[in-house]
C-alpha positions in Angstrom: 1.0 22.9 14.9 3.3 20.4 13.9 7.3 21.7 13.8 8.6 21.7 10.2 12.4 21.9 11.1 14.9 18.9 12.9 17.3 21.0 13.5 18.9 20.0 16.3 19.0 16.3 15.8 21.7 14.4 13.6 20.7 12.5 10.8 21.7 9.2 9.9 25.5 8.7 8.2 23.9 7.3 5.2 21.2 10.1 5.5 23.8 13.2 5.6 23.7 15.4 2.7 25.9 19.0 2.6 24.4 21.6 3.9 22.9 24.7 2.2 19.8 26.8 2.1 18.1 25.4 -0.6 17.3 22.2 1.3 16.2 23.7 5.2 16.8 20.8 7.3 12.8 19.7 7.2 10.8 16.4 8.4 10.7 13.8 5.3 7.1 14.7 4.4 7.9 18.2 3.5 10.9 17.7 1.9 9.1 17.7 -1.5 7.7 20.8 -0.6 10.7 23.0 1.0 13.3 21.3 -0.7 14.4 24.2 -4.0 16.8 24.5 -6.8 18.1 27.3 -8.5 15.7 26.8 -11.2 12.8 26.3 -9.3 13.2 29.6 -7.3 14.1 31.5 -10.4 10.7 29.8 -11.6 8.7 30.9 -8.3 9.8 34.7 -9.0 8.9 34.6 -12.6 5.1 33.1 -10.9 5.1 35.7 -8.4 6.1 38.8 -10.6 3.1 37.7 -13.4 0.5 37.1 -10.6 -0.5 37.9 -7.0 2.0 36.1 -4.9 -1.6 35.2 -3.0 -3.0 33.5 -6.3 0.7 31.2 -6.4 0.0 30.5 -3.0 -3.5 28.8 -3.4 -1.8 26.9 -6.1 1.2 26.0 -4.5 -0.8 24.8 -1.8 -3.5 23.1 -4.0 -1.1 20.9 -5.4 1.0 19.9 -2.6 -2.0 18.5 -1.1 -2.7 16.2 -4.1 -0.2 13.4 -2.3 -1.3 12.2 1.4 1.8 12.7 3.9 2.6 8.6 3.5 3.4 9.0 -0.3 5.3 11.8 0.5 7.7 11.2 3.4 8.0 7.8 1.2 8.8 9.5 -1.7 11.5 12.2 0.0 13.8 9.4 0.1 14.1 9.7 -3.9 15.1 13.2 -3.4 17.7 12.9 -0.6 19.5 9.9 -2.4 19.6 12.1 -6.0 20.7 14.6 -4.2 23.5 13.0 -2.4 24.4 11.9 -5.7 24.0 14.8 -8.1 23.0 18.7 -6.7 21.2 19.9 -9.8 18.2 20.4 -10.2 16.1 20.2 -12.9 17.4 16.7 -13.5 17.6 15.7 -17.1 17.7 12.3 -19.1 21.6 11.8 -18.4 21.6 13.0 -15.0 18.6 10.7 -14.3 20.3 7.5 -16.2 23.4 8.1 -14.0 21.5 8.3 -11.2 19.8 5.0 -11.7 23.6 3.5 -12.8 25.3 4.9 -9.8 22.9 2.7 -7.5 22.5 -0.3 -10.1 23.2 -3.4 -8.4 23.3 -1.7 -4.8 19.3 -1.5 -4.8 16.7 -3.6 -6.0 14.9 -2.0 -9.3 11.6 -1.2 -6.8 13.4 1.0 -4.7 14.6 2.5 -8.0 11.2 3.1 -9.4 10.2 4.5 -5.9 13.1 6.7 -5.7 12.1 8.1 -9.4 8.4 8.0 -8.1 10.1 10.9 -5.8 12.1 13.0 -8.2 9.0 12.8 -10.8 6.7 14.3 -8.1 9.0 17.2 -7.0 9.6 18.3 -11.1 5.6 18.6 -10.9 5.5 20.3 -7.6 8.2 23.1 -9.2 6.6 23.0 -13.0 9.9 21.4 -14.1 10.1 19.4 -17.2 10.3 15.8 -16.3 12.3 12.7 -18.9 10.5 9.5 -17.3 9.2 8.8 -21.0 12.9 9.1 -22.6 14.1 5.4 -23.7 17.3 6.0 -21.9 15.5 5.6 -18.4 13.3 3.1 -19.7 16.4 1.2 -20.5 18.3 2.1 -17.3 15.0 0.8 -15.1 15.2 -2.6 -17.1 18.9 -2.4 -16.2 18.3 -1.7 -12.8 15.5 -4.3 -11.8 18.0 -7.1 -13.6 21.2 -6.2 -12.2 19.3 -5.7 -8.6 16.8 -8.9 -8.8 19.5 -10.4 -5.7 17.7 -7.5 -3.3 14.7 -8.1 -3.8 12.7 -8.5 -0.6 12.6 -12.4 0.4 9.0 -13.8 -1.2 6.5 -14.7 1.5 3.8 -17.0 1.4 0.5 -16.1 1.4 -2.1 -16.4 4.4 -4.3 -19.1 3.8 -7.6 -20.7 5.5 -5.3 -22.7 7.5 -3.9 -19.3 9.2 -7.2 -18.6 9.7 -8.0 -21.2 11.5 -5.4 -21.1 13.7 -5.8 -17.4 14.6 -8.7 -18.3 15.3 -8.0 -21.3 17.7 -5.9 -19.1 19.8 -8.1 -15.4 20.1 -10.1 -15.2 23.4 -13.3 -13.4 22.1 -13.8 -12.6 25.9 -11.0 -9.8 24.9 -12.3 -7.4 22.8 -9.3 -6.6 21.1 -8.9 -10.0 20.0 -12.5 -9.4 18.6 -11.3 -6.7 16.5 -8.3 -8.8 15.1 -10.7 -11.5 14.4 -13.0 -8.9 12.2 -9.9 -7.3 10.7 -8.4 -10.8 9.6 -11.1 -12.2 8.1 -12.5 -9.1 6.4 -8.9 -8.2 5.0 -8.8 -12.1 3.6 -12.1 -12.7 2.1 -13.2 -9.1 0.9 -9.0 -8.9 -0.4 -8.5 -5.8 0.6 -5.1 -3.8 1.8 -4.5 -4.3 5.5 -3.9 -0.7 5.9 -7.3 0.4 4.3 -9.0 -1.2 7.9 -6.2 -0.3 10.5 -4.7 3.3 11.3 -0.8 3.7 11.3 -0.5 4.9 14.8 -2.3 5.8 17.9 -2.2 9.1 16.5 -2.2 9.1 13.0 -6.1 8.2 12.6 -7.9 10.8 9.9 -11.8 11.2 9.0 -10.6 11.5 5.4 -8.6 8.3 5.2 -10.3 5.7 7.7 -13.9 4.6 8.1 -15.0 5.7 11.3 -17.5 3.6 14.0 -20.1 5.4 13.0 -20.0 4.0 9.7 -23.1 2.5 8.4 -23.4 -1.2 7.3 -25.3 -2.4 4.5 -26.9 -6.0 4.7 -29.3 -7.8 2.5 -29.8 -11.2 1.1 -28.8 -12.6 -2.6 -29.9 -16.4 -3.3 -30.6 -17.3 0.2 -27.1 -16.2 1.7 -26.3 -13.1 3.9 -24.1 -9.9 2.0 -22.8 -6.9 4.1 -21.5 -4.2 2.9 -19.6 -0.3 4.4 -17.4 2.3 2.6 -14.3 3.4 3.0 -13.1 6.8 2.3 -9.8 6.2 0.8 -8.2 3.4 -1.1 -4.3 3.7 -2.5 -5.8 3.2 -6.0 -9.5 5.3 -5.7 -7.9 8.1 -3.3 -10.9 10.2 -2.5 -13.1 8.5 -4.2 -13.1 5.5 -1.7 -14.7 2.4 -1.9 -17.3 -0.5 -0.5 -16.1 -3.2 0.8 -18.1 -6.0 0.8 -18.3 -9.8 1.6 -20.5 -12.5 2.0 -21.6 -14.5 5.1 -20.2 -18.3 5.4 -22.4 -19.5 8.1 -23.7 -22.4 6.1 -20.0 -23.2 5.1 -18.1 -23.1 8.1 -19.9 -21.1 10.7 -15.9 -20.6 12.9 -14.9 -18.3 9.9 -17.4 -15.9 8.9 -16.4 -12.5 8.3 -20.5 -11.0 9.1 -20.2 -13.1 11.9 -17.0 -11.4 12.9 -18.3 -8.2 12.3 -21.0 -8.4 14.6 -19.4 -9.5 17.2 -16.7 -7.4 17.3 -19.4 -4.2 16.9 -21.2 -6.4 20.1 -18.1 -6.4 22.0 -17.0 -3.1 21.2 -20.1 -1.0 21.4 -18.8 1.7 24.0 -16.4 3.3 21.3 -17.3 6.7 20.8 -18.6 7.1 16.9 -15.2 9.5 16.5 -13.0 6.6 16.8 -11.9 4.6 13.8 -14.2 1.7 12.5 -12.5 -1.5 13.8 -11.2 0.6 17.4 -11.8 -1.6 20.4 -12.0 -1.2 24.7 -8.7 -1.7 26.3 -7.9 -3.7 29.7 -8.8 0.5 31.5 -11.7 0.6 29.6 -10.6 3.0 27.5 -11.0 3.2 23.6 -7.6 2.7 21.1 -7.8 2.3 17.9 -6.5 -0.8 15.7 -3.1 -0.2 15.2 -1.6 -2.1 12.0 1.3 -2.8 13.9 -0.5 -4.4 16.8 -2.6 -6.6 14.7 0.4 -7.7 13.3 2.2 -8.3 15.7 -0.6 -10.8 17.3 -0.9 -12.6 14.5 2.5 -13.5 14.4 3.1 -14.1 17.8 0.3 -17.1 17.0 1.5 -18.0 13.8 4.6 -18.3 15.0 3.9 -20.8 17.8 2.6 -23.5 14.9 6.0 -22.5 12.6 3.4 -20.3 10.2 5.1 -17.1 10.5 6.3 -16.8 7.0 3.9 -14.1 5.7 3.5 -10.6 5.8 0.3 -7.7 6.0 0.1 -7.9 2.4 0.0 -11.8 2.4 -3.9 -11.7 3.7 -4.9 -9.8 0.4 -3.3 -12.7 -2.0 -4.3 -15.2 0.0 -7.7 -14.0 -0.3 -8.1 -14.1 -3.7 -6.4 -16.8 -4.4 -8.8 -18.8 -1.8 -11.7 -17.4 -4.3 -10.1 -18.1 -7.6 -10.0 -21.6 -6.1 -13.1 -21.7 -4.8 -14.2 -20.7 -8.2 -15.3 -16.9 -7.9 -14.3 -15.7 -11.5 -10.7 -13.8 -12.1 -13.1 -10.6 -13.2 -15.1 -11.1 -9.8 -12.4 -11.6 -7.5 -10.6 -8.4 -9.1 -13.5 -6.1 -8.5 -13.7 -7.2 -4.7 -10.4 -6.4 -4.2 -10.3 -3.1 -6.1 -8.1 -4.0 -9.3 -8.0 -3.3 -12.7 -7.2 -5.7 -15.5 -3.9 -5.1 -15.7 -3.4 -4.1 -12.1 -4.5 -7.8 -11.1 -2.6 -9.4 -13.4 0.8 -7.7 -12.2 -0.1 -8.5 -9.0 -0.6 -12.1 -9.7 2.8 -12.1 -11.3 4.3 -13.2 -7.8 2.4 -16.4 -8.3 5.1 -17.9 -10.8 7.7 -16.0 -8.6 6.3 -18.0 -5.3 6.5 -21.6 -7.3 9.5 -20.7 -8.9 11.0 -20.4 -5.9 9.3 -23.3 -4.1 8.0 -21.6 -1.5 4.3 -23.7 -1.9 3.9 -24.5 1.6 0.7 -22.9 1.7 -0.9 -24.4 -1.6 -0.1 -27.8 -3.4 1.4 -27.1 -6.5 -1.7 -28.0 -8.3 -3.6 -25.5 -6.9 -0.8 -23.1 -8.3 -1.2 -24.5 -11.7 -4.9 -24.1 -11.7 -4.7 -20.6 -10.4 -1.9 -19.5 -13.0 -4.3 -21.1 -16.1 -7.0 -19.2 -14.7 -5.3 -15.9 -14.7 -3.7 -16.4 -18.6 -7.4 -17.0 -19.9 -8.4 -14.1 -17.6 -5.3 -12.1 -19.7 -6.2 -13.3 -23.2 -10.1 -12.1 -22.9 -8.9 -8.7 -21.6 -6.5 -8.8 -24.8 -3.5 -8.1 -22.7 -0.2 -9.5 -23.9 2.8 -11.1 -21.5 5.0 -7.9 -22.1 2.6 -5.6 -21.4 1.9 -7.2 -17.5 5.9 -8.1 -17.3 6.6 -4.5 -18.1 3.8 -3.2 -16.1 5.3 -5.4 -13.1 8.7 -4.1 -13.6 7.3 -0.3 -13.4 8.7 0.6 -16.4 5.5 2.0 -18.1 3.2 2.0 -15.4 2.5 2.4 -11.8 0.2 -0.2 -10.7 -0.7 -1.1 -6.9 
C-alpha cells in the first residue's frame, strides 16, 4: 500500500504552508481528498449524523475516484497556492477574485485557470458552493491571462514530415526499441492523437484502465483499394472511460519509409516476446527483458536526433498539431481531421488558435507561410458552418467559459 503521509521530508520554500491539522502533511494526489476546512468537517458531521457513516463513505469514495491521480496531484497545486494565500475555506467570489489578483502578472492566465481547476474540484469533493460562474472571476481570469500573456510558455513549432523523416534516417530497426519509437511517432502524427494516450508515465505507473495493453486487438480492412487499421484505447483526456479507436491509414503507395501500418507491424514483429500484460507499444531491452514505452524516453530520443540536424524546437504535443495540420494540407476535411484526433467543434478550433499565435510570432520554420494562410482559411469556413463565432473560440481558448483539451 502506497504511504499517504511525507512526513519527514521538507518541502520546497515556495511549497511551505503553516502547519495545522486540517491539512495532514499528504502526497499531492490526496491532497484534494485529506485536505479540510472548518466548514467542510462541520458538513461531514451533519452527513454522518443523517446517515450511516458507511453510506458517506461509499460516496466519499465514489466521488474522489471520478478524477485519475494525474488531474489530481496537478490540480493540488490550486489548493496549496490559495491556501498560502488565504486559509478559508469555502472560498467565495471576493476571496476567489483576490486570489486571482494577488498572482496577476506573476503567473500566466493558464496556470490560473488550472489552479481554479483545483479549488473548483475540492468545493465539489466537500459539497461546498462554488462562484466560478460569478462575473467578477470571469473578469479577474480575463485580467489575469492579459496581465500574464509575458509567461506564457515559449510557442513551439510543430513536428512536421520533415521530422519524420529524419527520425527515421537515424533509428536502427535492428533495436527493437527504436521500433517502438518508430510506431509511436508515426501513429501519434498521422492518427493526431496525444502522446501520452500511447506511452505510460513511468516504469511503474502503467494501468489496464488507462493504457492499451499488447494484447490488444487490431482491426484491418480495405476502403477504396488502400489498407485501414484500427485498436482501442481505454482512456482518452476528453472520453475518460469511455476510450477510443485510433485509427490510420496505410501510405505504402505514397511513401512506403513512413507508414504508420507498416510501423506497426514491425514493431509487433520485432517485439513479439512481450508478455500480453505489458502495455501495447512495450518493447525487449538490450537483457532481453520487457519495459514499457516510457513518454520520457521516447522523448528524449527524439530529441537527441532532432537535435543533431538543429530541429529540436518542438515538444510531445507538437506531433498532434503537426498531424493535423499535415492532413488539413493534404486536404482531409477540418470535420475529418477533428474526428481522428478526438475533437469537438469548438475543441479544435481553440486548439487551432495557436496557429495565428505561431505566425504571429514568426516561428514558421516548419511551414511556409502560405501553407499557414491556407490552413487558417480552412479552419474560419470550418467555424462559420458550425455557426461558432470568434468570441466564443477566443473565450473558450482563454478558459474563461469552458474547459476544452
Amino acid at each position: 500500500m502506497e504511504i499517504r503521509s511525507i512526513i519527514g521530508t521538507s518541502p520546497r520554500e515556495e511549497n511551505s504552508i503553516a502547519t495545522s491539522s486540517l491539512r495532514p502533511p499528504v502526497r499531492a494526489k490526496y491532497r484534494l481528498q485529506d485536505w479540510e476546512s472548518v466548514w467542510s468537517i462541520r458538513n461531514r458531521n451533519a452527513r454522518n449524523s443523517a446517515l450511516p457513516v458507511e453510506v458517506v463513505a461509499l460516496a466519499e469514495s465514489a466521488i474522489i475516484n471520478s478524477t485519475v491521480d494525474d488531474t489530481k496531484e496537478t490540480y493540488a497545486a490550486g489548493l496549496l497556492r490559495f491556501h498560502q494565500y488565504y486559509l478559508r475555506m469555502p472560498a467565495d467570489k471576493t476571496l476567489v477574485a483576490g486570489f486571482i489578483g494577488f498572482y496577476m502578472g506573476k503567473v500566466s492566465g493558464s496556470t490560473v485557470n488550472n489552479w481554479l481547476s483545483g479549488l473548483k474540484l475540492w468545493h465539489d469533493l466537500k459539497g461546498a458552493p462554488w462562484c466560478s460562474d460569478e462575473h467578477w472571476i470571469q473578469m479577474a481570469r480575463r485580467s489575469a491571462h492579459k496581465e500574464g500573456a509575458h509567461l506564457k510558455r515559449p510557442l513551439r513549432s510543430p513536428v512536421t514530415y520533415r521530422h519524420l523523416l529524419i527520425l527515421r534516417r537515424y533509428l536502427d530497426f535492428s533495436i527493437p526499441f527504436h521500433c517502438a519509437v518508430w510506431a509511436v511517432a508515426v501513429i501519434t502524427f498521422f492518427a493526431c492523437r496525444r502522446l501520452g494516450e500511447l506511452t505510460i508515465p513511468s516504469h511503474s505507473k502503467f494501468d489496464i484502465k488507462f493504457h492499451a495493453s499488447r494484447a490488444t486487438k487490431f482491426k484491418i480492412w480495405t476502403e477504396d483499394g488502400v489498407t485501414c487499421m484500427s485498436f482501442w484505447i481505454p482512456w482518452t483526456k476528453s472520453t475518460r472511460e469511455l476510450g477510443t479507436v485510433v485509427t490510420f491509414v496505410a501510405r505504402y503507395h505514397l511513401d512506403p519509409e513512413i507508414c504508420p501500418v507498416q510501423a506497426v507491424k514491425t514493431h509487433l514483429e520485432v517485439n513479439d516476446k512481450v508478455p500480453d500484460h505489458f502495455s501495447l507499444f512495450a518493447y525487449i531491452d538490450k537483457d532481453g527483458k520487457p519495459k514499457h514505452m516510457v513518454k520520457n524516453n521516447f522523448l528524449q530520443l527524439c530529441f537527441d536526433i532532432w537535435e543533431k540536424e538543429q530541429m529540436r524546437d518542438v515538444l510531445g504535443h507538437s506531433f498532434r498539431i503537426g498531424g493535423a495540420v499535415f492532413l488539413l494540407l493534404a486536404g482531409v476535411p477540418p470535420e475529418m481531421v477533428a474526428k481522428i484526433g478526438g475533437w469537438t467543434s469548438l475543441a479544435f478550433l481553440v486548439y487551432w488558435r495557436r496557429i495565428d499565435e505561431i505566425a504571429a510570432k514568426g516561428i514558421i520554420n516548419a511551414f511556409q507561410k502560405a501553407e499557414l494562410e491556407k490552413v487558417r482559411t480552412i479552419l474560419d469556413n470550418f467555424r462559420k458552418q458550425n455557426g461558432l463565432s470568434l468570441s466564443l473560440v477566443n473565450n473558450a481558448a482563454a478558459g474563461l467559459s469552458f474547459s476544452l483539451e
